[in-house]
C-alpha positions, 0 to 999 in steps of 0.5 A: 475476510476480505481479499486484494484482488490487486495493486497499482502503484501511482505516483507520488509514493501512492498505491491502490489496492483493489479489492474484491468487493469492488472497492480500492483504497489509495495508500499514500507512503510519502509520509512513511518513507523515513521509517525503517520498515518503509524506507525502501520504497524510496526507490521508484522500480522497487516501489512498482514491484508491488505484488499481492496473493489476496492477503498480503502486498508484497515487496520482493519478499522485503517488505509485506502489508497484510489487509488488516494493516492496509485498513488501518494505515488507510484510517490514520491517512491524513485528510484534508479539512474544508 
């Protein structure tokens, strides 16, 4: 399986996850901050308190994304059509 070798939150509610095999992804949560479980990332110093053990990205304990969810709320991101 594939491990997180870390994050970096950016702007705009985005974070990028890097992984081990070199590849990162950038998640975006701006759309999800409405929801319950992502609500609390409205605030910004909660939001740069992103940490990961190579499973999971972690929150304070509060919220946690595991690899397998970063996939697929990577797959349902919205791009933009030419």
């Amino acid at each position: 399986m594939i491990r997180i070798k870390g994050v970096i939150p950016k702007s705009g509610c985005r974070l990028e996850v890097q992984l081990e095999n070199g590849s990162s992804i950038i998640l975006d949560f701006s759309d999800r901050l409405h929801t319950v479980r992502f609500g609390l990332l409205t605030d910004r110093d909660f939001f740069r308190r992103a940490v990961t053990d190579g499973d999971f990205v972690r929150w304070d304990n509060k919220i946690e994304i595991s690899v397998s969810e970063i996939f697929q709320l990577a797959q349902k991101e919205k791009f933009p059509s030419a």
